[in-house]
Backbone as a printed PyTorch tensor [residue, N CA C, xyz], in Angstrom:
tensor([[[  2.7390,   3.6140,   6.4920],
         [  2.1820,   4.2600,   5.3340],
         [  2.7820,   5.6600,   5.2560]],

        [[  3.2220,   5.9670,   4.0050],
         [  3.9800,   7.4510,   3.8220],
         [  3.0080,   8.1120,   2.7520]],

        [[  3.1110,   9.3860,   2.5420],
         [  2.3090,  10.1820,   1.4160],
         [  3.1350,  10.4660,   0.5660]],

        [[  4.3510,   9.8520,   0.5340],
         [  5.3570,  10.1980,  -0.7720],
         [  5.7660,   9.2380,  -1.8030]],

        [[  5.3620,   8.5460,  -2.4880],
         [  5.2500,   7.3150,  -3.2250],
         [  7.0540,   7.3570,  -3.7650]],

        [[  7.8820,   5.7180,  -3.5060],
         [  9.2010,   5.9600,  -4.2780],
         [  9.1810,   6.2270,  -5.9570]],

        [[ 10.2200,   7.0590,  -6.3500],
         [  9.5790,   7.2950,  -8.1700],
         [  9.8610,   6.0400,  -8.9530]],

        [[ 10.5400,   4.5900,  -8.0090],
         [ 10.8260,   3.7650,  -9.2310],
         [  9.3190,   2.9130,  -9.2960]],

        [[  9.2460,   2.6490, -10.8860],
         [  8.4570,   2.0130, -10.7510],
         [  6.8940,   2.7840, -10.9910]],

        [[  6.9110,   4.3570, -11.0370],
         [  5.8200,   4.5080, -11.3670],
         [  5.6610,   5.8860, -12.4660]],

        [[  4.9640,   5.8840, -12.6700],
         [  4.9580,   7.2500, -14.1820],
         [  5.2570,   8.8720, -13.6260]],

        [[  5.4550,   9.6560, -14.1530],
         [  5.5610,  11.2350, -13.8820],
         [  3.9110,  11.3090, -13.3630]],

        [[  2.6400,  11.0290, -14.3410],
         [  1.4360,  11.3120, -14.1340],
         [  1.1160,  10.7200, -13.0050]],

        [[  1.2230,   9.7480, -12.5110],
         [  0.6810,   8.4710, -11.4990],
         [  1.4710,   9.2430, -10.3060]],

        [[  3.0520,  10.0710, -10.5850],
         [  3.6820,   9.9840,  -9.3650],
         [  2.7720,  11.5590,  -8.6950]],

        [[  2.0350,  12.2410,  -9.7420],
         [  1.4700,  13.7760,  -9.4490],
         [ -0.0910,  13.4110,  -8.8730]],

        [[ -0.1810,  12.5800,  -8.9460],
         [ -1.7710,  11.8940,  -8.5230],
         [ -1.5230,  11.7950,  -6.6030]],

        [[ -2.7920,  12.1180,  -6.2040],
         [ -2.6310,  11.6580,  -4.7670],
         [ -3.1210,  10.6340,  -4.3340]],

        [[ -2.0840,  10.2020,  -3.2600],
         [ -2.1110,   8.9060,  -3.0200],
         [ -1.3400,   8.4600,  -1.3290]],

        [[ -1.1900,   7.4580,  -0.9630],
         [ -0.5190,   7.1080,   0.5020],
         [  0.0600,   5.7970,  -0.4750]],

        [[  1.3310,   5.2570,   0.0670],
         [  1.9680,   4.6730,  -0.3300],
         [  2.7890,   3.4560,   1.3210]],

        [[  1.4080,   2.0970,   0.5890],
         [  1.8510,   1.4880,   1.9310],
         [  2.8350,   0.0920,   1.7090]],

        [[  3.8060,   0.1740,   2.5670],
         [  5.2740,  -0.5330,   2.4060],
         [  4.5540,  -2.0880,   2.9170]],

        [[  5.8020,  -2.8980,   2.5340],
         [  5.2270,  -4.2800,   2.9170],
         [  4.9210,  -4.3770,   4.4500]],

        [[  4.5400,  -5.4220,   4.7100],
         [  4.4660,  -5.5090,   6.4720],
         [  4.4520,  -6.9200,   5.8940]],

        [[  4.2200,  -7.3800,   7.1960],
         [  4.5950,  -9.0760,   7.7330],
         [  3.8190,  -9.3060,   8.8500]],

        [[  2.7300, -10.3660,   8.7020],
         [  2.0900, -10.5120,  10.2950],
         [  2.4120, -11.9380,  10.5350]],

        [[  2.3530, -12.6460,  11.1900],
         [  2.4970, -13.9070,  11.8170],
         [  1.3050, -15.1710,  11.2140]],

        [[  1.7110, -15.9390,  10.6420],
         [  1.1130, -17.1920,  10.0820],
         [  0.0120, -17.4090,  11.2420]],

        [[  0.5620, -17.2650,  12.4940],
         [ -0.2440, -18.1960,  13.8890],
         [ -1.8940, -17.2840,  13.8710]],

        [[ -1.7950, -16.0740,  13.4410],
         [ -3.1520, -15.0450,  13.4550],
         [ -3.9810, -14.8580,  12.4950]],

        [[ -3.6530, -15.3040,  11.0760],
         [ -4.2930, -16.0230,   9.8970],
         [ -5.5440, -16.0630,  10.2550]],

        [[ -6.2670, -16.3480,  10.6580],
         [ -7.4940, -16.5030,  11.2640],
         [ -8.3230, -15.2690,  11.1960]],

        [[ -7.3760, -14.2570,  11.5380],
         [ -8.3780, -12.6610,  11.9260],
         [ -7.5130, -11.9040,  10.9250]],

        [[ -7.1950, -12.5400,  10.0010],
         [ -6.8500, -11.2220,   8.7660],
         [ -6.3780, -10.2840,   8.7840]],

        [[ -4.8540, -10.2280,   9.7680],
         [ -4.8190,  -8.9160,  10.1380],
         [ -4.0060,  -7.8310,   9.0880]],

        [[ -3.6300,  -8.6580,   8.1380],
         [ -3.0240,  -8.1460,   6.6790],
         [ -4.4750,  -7.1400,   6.1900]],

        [[ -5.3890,  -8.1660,   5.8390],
         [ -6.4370,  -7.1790,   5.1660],
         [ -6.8810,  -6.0880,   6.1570]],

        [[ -7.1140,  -6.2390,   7.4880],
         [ -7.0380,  -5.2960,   8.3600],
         [ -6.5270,  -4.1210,   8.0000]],

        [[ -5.1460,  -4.3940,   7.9100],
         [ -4.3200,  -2.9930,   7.9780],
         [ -4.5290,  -2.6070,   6.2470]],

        [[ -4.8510,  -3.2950,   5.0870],
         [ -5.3810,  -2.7180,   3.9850],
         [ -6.4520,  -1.5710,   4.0500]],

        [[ -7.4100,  -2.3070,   4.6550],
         [ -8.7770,  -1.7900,   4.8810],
         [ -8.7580,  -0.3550,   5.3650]],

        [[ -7.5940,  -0.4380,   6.2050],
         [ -7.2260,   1.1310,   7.7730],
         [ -7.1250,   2.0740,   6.5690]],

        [[ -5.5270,   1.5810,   5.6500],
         [ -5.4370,   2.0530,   4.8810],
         [ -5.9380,   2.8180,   3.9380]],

        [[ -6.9340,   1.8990,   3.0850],
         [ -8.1600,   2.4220,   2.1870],
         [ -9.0050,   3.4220,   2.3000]],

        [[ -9.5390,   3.4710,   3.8430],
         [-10.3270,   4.1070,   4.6430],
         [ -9.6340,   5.7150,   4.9450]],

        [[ -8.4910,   5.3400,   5.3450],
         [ -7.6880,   6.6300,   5.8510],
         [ -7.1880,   7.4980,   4.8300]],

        [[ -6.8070,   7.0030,   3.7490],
         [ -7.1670,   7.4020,   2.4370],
         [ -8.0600,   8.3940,   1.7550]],

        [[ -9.0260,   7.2710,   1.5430],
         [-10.4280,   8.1940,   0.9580],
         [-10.9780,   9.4430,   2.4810]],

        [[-11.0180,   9.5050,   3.4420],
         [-11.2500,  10.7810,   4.2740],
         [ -9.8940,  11.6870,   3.9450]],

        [[ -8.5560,  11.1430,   3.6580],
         [ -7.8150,  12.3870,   3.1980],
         [ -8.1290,  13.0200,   2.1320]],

        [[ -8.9200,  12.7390,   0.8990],
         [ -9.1330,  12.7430,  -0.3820],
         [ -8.1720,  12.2690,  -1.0600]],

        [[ -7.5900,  11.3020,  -1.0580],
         [ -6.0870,  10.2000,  -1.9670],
         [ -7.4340,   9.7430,  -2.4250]],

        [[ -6.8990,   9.4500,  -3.9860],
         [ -7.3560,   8.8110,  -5.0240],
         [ -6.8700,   7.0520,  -4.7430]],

        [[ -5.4980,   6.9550,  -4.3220],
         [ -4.6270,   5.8510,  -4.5650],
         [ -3.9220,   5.1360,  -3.2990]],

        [[ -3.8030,   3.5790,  -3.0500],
         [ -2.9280,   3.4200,  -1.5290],
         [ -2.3760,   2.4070,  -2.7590]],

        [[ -0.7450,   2.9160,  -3.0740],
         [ -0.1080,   2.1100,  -3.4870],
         [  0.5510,   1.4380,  -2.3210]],

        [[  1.0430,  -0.0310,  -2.8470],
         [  1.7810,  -0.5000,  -2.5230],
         [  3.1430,  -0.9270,  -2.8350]],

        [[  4.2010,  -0.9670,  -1.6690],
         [  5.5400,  -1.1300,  -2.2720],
         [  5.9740,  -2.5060,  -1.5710]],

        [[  6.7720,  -3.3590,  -2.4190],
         [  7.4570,  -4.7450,  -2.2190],
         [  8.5830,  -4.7640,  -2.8100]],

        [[  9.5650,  -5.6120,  -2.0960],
         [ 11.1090,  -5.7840,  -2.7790],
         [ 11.1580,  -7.2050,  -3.1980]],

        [[ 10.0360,  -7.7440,  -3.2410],
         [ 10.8030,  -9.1520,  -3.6090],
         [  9.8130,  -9.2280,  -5.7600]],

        [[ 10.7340,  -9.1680,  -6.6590],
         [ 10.1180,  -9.2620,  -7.8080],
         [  9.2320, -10.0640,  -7.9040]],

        [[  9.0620, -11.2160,  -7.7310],
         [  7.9780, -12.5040,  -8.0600],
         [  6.5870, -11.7530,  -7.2830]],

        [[  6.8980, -11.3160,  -6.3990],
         [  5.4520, -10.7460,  -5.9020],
         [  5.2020,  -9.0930,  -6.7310]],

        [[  6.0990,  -8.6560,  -7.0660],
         [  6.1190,  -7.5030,  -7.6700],
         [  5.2920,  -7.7930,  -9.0920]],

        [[  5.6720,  -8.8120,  -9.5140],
         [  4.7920,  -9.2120, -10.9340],
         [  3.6590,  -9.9350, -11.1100]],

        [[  3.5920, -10.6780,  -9.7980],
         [  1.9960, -10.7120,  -9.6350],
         [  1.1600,  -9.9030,  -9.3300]]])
């Protein structure tokens, strides 16, 4: 997670807003079970709102997930 959001992809206003900006990750199919994706959302969210960030964007390179 970085506090500098990349500018593609988001507005002048949105890019002056505070926020943490968290990159893809990848956990293992076999651990599915204990959620450790939403886990590290959650850290996120959390670690966030005690900084006072309004926002935890997220960044992805693959388009099809970008447009969902």
């Amino acid at each position: 997670m970085q506090e500098h959001t990349p500018p593609w992809g988001w507005t002048e206003q949105e890019l002056s807003e505070p926020a943490h900006c968290l990159y893809t990750t990848v956990t293992d199919p076999a651990y599915r079970v204990h959620k450790p994706g939403t886990l590290i959302v959650l850290w996120a969210v959390d670690r966030a709102a005690h900084e006072g960030k309004d926002w935890v964007r997220r960044g992805c390179m693959f388009p099809g997930l970008v447009r969902y």
